[in-house]
N, C-alpha and C positions, 0 to 999 in steps of 0.2 A: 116750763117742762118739769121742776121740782125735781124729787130723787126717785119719778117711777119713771121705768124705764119706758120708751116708746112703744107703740104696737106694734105690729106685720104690716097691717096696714098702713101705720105714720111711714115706716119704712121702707114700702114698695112706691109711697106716693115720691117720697123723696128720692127715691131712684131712679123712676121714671121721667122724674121732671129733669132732674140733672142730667142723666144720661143722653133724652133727648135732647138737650140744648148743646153737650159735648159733641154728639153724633154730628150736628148741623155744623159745627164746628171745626169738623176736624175733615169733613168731603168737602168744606170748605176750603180750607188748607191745600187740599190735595188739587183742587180744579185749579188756584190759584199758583199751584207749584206747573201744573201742566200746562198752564198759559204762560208761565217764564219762561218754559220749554217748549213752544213754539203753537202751544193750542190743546184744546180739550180732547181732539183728535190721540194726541198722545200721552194720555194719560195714563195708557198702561204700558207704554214701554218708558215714560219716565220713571215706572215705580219698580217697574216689577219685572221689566225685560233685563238682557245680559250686559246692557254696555252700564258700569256703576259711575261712568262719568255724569249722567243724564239724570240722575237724583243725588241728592245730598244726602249722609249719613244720618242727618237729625231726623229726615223724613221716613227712614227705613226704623231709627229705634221709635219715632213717635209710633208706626202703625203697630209696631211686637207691643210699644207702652198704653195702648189703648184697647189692647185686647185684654192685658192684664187688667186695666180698670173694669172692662167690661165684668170680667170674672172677680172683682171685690165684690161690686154692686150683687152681684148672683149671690156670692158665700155671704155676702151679710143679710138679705132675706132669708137663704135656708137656717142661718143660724137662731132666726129669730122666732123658732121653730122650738129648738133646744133647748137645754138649760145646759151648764157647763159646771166643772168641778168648784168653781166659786160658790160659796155658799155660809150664810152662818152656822158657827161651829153647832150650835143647840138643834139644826135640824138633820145631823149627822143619825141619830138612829132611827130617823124616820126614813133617811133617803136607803141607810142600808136596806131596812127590810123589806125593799120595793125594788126586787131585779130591774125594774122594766125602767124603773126612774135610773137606775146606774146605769145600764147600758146606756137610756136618753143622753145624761151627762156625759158620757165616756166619749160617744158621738159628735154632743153637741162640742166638747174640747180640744176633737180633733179638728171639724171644721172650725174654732180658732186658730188654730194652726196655718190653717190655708188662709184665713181671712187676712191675719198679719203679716204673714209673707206675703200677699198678693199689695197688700198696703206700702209696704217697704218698699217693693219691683218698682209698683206704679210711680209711689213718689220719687224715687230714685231715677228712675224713667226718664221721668221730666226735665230733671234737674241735670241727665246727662244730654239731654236733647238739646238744651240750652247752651249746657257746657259747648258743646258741637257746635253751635249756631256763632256765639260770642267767638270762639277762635277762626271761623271765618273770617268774621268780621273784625276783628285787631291784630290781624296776621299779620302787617306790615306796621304796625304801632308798637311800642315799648310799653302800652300797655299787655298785650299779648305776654308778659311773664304773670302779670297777673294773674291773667286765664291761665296759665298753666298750674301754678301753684292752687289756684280753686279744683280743676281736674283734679289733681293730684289730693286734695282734700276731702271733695267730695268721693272719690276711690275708698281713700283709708277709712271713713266714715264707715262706709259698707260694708266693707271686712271687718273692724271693729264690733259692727252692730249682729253682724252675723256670728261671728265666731262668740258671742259674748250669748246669743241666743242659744245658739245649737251647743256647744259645749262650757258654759262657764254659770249662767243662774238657775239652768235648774239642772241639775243630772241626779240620776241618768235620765236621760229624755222623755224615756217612756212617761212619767211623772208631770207630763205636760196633762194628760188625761186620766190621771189617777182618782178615785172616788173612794177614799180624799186625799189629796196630794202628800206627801209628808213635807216638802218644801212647798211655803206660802207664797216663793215667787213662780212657783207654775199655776200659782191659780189667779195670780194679781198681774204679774206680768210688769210689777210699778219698777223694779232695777231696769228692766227694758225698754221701756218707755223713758225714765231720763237719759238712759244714752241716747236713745231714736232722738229725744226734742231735742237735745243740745248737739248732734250733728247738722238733723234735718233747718230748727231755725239757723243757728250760724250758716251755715252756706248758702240758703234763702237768703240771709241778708247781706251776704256778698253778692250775691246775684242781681241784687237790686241795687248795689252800688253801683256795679260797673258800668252802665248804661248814663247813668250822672255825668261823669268827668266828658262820655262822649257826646254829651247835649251843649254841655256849655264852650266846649270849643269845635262844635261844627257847625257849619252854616246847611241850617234846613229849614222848611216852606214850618210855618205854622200848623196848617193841617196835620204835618207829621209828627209834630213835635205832640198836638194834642192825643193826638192817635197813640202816641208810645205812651206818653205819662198817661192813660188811660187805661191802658194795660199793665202798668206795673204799679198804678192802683188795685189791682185784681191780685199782683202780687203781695200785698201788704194783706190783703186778707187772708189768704191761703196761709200768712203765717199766723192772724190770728183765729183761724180756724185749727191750726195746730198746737195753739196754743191752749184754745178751748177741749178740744178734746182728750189732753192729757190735763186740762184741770177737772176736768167730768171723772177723769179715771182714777183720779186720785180723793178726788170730796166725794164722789158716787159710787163706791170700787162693786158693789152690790148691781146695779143697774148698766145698763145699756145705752147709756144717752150718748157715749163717746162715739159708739156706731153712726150715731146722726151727723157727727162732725167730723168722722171720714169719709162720708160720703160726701160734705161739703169741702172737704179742702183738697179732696183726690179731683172733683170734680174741677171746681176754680183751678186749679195746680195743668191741669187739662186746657181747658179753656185761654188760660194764659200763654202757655208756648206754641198752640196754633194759629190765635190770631196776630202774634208778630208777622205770619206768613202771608194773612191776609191783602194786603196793599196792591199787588195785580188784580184782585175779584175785585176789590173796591173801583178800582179803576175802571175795569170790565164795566160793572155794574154802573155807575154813575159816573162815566168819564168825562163829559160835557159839563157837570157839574162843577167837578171838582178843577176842569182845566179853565171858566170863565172863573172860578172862585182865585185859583192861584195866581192869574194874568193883574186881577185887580189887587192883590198879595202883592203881588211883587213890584206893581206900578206904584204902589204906596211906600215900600221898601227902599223905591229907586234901583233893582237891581233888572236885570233883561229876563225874559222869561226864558227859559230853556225847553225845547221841546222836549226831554226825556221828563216835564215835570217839576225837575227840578233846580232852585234856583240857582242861576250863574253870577258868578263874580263878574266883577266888571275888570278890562284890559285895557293896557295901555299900550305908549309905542314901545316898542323894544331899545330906544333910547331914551334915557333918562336926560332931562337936562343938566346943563354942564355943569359938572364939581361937584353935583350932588352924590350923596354915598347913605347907604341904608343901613339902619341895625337890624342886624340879624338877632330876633329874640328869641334864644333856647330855649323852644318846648317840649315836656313829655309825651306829646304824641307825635314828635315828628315821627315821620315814615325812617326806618332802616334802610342804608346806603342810598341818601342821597346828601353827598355833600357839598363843598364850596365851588368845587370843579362844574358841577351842573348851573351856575347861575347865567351863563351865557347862556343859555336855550329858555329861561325861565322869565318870566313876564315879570317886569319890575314893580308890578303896583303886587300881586299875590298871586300864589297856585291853589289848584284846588283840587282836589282827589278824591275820588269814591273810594269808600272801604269795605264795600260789598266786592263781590267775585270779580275780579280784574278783566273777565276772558267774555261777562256777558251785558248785552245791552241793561242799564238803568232803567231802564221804561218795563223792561220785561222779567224782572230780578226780584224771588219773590219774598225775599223779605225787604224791611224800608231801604228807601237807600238814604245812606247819609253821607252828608258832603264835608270834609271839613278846610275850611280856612289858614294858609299856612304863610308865612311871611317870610322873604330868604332876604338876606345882605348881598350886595355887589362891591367887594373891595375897590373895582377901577373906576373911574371915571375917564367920562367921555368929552374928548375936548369937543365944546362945541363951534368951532368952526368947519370940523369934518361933516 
C-alpha cells in the first residue's frame, strides 16, 4: 500500500465486503437470540416489543452499535471524495487562492468529524456490548469484580477521550475545519489518537483476559471450547488492526491508509461480539451433527452425555464411605453464598453450575453455555454401619 493513500474505489470495495459479511452476522445473532426465546416466530417481540425481560441489553446496544458502524463505513466513502485541512505547509497559497478547493477542505474536515466520532461510538459499542454480556455471565463468580472495575474503565476511557476531543486539543473547536488550522492537532488529530489506542488497546486486552481464567476452570464439550478461542482469535486482531491504523496515522499523517484499517478493525470488533451469540443457529443449523460429534466427545472423556448438550459431571451416592472427609479447595470462582451449611444437599464427588442466565434452559441460551466444576468438603462423617 506504501504512503499513497487508497482510492474510492479500494474503499467501497472494502466496505462492501466487510459490511456484508457484518450484516450476515449480526441477523445472525438476532435469529439465534429469538430461538433462546422460544423460536424465529418471536423475533420481533424479543427485540423490539415492550416486555425488556425477553431481550438482553447487549442485544439492544449491539443493533444502536451497528447502525453507527453502518454510518462509519458511509462517512469514510464520502470523505474519500474530499480533501481535508491536512496538507503540506508549501501548498498553502495555492489552496488559498482556489475558494472552491477551501470550501472542498472545509467539508471534507467536517466529515472527519463524523467519521471519528462514529469510529469512537462503534468501537466503544462493542466493547460495552461485551461488558453487558461478561456480567451476565460472572454474576455469581468473584470474578464479576473484575467486570465491574473493566465497566467502570471502559466508562472513564470515553469521557477521557471525549472531553480531551471536544475541549482540550484543539480549541476553539471550530479549528477542527480551519483552512489552515492554527493548531496542528486539528489537522493531525495524533494527541487524539494516543489517548484513543491506549484506552481502546488496554481494555481490549482486558477483555480477552477474562474469558481465560473461565476456560481453564470449567468443564466444557471441546466444540465450545474451539468455538470461543476462535473468536477471540478475531479479538487479537481487532487489536492489531488498531494498532495498524494509528501506526499509518502517524508514519503516513499525509495519506488515508488508516481509513482502510478502520474499516477493518470496526468491522472484526463487529463480527466478534455477535458470533459469541451464535451457539443456538449452530445448533439449529447442524444439530445432528454436532450432537453424534459430542456423544463420541464425551464417550471418550468418560463423562454421560447431557441432553442440554452439554457435558455432565458424573455422581455419586449421597453417602460417602465411612470416615472419609474431603478437602475443600478454595477457589476464586466459587459461586457467592454458598457455604459449608449447603454440603448436606451437595453430591460428594462435585457440583456443577451453569453461569449463563439462571431462569433459562441451556440448550436454548444464546450465548455458550459454560459449566464449571466445583469441589466442596463434608466436615462429618458417616458411620458406616447406618
Amino acid at each position: 500500500m506504501g504512503d499513497a493513500s487508497p482510492t474510492p474505489h479500494q474503499l467501497m470495495v472494502e466496505a462492501v465486503v466487510f459490511w456484508s459479511i457484518a450484516v450476515v452476522i449480526w441477523i445472525g445473532r438476532l435469529i439465534a437470540r429469538s430461538i433462546s426465546n422460544g423460536g424465529i416466530r418471536n423475533l420481533q417481540g424479543a427485540y423490539w416489543a415492550s416486555n425488556p425481560q425477553d431481550a438482553a441489553v447487549d442485544d439492544y446496544i449491539m443493533s444502536v452499535t451497528f447502525g453507527i458502524y453502518t454510518t462509519l463505513l458511509v462517512l469514510i466513502n464520502i470523505s474519500s471524495s474530499y480533501n481535508t485541512n491536512l496538507f503540506p505547509t508549501e501548498q498553502l497559497p495555492q489552496i488559498l487562492a482556489d475558494p472552491k478547493d477551501v470550501a472542498n477542505r472545509v467539508y471534507g474536515s467536517k466529515i472527519v468529524i463524523g467519521l471519528e466520532q462514529c469510529m469512537l461510538l462503534s468501537t466503544w459499542g462493542v466493547k460495552t456490548c461485551l461488558v453487558a454480556m461478561y456480567w451476565k455471565l460472572t454474576k455469581m463468580l468473584s470474578w464479576h469484580l473484575f467486570v465491574k472495575l473493566l465497566a467502570g474503565y471502559v466508562l472513564l476511557g470515553f469521557i477521557v477521550i471525549e472531553v480531551t476531543y471536544f475541549a482540550v486539543y484543539c480549541r476553539p473547536f471550530h479549528e477542527y475545519w480551519a483552512v489552515p488550522p492554527q493548531n496542528a492537532q486539528c489537522a493531525t488529530y495524533q494527541h487524539y489518537s494516543i489517548t484513543q489506542a491506549v484506552f481502546n488497546l488496554s481494555s481490549d486486552a482486558c477483555m480477552l483476559i477474562i474469558p481465560i481464567p473461565l476456560l481453564k476452570g470449567t468443564q466444557m464439550s471441546l466444540r465450545k471450547k474451539i468455538l470461543l478461542v476462535s473468536v477471540l482469535g478475531l479479538g487479537v486482531f481487532v487489536m492489531i488492526a488498531a494498532i495498524l491504523n494509528k501506526y499509518f496515522n502517524f508514519h503516513s499523517p499525509l495519506t488515508t491508509i488508516y481509513q482502510i484499517w478502520y474499516i477493518r478493525e470496526a468491522s472484526t470488533a463487529i463480527y466478534v461480539a455477535n458470533l459469541m451469540c451464535w451457539w443456538p443457529l449452530l445448533r439449529k443449523l447442524f444439530g445432528n451433527v454436532l450432537t453424534q460429534y459430542h456423544s463420541r466427545y464425551a464417550t471418550k472423556q468418560g463423562h454421560a452425555s447431557h441432553p442440554s448438550g452439554v457435558l455432565s459431571g458424573g455422581t455419586s451416592s449421597t453417602k460417602p464411605p465411612a470416615d472419609r472427609k474431603y478437602v475443600n479447595p478454595k477457589r476464586w470462582w466459587q459461586p457467592k453464598g454458598l457455604g459449608e451449611s449447603s454440603a448436606h444437599v451437595i453430591s460428594t464427588s462435585a457440583s456443577q453450575e451453569a453461569i449463563n442466565l439462571p431462569v433459562r434452559d441451556p440448550q436454548a441460551e444464546g450465548h455458550l453455555e459454560i459449566w464449571r466444576k466445583v469441589d466442596y468438603d463434608i466436615e462429618e462423617s458417616y458411620d458406616a454401619n447406618k
